[in-house]
N, C-alpha and C positions, 0 to 999 in steps of 0.2 A: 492494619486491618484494611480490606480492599471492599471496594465499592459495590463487586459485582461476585458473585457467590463463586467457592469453588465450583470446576465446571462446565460452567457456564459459556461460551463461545459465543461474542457477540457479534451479528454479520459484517465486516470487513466495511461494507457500504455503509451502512449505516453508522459506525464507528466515526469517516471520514465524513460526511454528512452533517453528523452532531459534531465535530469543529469547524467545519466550515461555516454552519449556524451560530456557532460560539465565537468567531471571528469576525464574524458580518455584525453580531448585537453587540458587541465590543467596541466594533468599529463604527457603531453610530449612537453608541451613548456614551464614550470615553473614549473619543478620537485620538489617536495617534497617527498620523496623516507623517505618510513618506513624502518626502521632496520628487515631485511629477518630474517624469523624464518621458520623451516624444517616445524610445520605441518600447517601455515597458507593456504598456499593453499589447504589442506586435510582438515582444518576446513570450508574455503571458496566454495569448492565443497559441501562440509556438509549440509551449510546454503542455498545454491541453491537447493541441492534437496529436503530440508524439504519445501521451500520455494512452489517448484513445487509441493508436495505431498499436502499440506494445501491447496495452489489455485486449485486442481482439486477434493479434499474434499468439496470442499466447492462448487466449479459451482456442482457437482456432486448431492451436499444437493439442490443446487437451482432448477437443473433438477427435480429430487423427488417430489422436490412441485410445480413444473410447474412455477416457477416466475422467472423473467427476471435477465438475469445476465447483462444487460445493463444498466450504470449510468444513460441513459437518460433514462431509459424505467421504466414504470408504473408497481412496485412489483404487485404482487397478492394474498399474502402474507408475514407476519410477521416470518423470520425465528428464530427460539430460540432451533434448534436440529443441531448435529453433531459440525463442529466448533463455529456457531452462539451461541454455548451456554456460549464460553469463548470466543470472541469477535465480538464486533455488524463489525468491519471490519475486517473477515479472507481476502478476498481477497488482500486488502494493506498490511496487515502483511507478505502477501505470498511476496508481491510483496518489500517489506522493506526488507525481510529477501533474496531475491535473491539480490536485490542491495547491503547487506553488503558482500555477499557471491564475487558478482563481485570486489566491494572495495578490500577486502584480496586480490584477485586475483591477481588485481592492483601493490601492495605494495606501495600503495601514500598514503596521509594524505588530498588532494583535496577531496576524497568520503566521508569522514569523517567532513570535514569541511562545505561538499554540504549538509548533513545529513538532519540537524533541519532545513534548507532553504526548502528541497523536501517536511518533514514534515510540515511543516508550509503551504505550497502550496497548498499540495492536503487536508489538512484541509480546510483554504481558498475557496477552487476554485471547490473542489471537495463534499466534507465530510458533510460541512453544508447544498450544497443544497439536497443532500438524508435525512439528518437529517428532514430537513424544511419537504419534500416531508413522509417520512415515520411517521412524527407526525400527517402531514395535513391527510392521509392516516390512518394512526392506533389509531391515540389519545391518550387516556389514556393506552392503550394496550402497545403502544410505550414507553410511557413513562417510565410506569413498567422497562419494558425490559433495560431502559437506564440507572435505578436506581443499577440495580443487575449484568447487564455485562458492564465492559471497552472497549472503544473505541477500542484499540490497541490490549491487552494483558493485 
């Protein structure tokens, strides 16, 4: 039984959001505190901002081709230039790679542990129904495209 009704498509931000919230109250009433290392936060800032430079890459590529940067919203095209061309989701990678950046930041092992749950989530809830919609949408074109770039990275 799932949590959230058939359907249903929860916004992408908000998804990452509510575990990051889940990882910070985790992380200050049932501490699990990583062993402090001098450049984890300098990696952690790292991973945010590559995080922010991919996701405005990529709205940027959606801009260009005039197609919707909204999960509910009806593409107009098929992107396969700029990041789209090493993964069918830059934007969750952006948005993965800002969350591990906050995790460092953290110094807890709850972000790390919330990880494959976020992942698993925005597959679920999020990932398949763009999939469904950009097959029903592109077809065989789609397809192509799913054969030769990874999901993730």
């Amino acid at each position: 039984m799932s949590l959230i009704p058939s359907g249903v498509i929860l916004p992408p931000p908000l998804v990452y959001l509510s575990f990051v919230a889940c990882a910070w109250g985790l992380t200050k009433w049932v501490p699990l505190d990583l062993p402090q290392y001098g450049l984890l936060p300098f990696i952690g800032w790292g991973s945010i901002a590559a995080g922010i430079f991919l996701m405005v890459w990529a709205a940027l590529e959606m801009y260009r081709h005039r197609t919707t940067i909204n999960p509910y919203g009806k593409p107009s095209s098929l992107l396969q230039t700029g990041p789209f061309r090493f993964s069918r989701n830059p934007i969750y990678l952006a948005d993965t790679l800002i969350y591990c950046g906050i995790a460092l930041l953290l110094d807890s092992l709850w972000p790390w542990l919330l990880l494959p749950l976020l992942i698993l989530c925005m597959q679920r809830t999020v990932i398949v129904h763009e999939e469904h919609l950009l097959t029903r949408l592109f077809g065989d074109d789609y397809r192509a495209y799913r054969r030769h770039v990874r999901r993730w990275f």
